[in-house]
C-alpha positions in Angstrom: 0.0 0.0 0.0 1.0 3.3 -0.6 1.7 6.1 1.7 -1.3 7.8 1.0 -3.8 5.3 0.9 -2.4 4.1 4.4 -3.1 7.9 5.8 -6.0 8.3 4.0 -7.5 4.7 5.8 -5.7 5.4 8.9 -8.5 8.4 8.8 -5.3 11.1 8.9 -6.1 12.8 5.6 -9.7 13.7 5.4 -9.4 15.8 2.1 -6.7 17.2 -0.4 -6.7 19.9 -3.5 -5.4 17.5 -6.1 -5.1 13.7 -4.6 -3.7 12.4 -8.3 -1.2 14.9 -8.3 0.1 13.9 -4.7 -0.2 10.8 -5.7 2.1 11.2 -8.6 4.5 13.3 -6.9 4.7 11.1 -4.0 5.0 7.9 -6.3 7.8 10.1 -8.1 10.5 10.1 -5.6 11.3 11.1 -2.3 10.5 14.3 -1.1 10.9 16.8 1.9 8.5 17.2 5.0 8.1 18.7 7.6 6.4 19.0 11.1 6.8 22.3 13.1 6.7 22.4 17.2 6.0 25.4 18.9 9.8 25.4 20.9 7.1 27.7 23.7 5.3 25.1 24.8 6.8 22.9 28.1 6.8 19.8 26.0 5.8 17.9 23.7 2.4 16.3 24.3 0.3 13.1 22.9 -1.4 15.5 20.8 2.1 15.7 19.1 2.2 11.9 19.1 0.3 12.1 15.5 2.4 14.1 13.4 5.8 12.6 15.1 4.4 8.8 13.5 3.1 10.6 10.4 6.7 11.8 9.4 8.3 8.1 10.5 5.7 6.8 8.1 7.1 9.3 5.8 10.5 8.0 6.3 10.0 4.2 6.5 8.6 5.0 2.5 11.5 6.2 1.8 10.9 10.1 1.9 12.6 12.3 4.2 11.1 14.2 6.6 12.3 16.9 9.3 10.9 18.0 12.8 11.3 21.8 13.3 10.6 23.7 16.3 11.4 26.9 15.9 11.2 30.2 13.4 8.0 31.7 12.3 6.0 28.9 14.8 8.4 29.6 17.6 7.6 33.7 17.1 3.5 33.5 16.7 3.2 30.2 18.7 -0.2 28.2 18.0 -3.0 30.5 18.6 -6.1 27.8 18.3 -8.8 28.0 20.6 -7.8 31.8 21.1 -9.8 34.8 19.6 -6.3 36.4 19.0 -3.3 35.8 18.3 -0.4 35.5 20.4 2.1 38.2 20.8 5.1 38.2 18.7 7.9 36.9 20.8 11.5 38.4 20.2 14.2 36.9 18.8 
């Protein structure tokens, strides 16, 4: 199976722009992905847990992704559930 029918019946991908065109790009070659972490936050959580195994899933089909924390996330932080958003840290 490929890696996008395992998200998509995993129930990880609920809908895309163009699924044949990530499908072809994915059945391509490897490519580059990435997960950011809000470096903020006191840890990392369970609700993490899901994007962590989502990039090894990547990786074990041979694509290569990265974990970031940091930059532009790190500066705004995650502002769901809030009416605003959060402050822009410094640098």
């Amino acid at each position: 199976m490929d890696i996008l029918s395992d998200l998509e019946a995993r129930g990880l991908i609920h809908d895309t722009t163009d699924r044949d065109a990530l499908a072809a790009r994915l059945s391509s070659g490897p490519i580059v992905l990435y997960c950011g972490f809000d470096p903020t936050a006191d840890s990392l959580h369970v609700g993490n847990l899901i994007g962590l195994l989502t990039l090894r899933r990547f990786q074990l089909a041979g694509h290569l992704p990265i974990s970031l924390a940091g930059g532009a996330t790190g500066m705004v932080g995650d502002p769901s559930g809030r009416d605003a958003e959060r402050n822009l840290l410094d640098d």
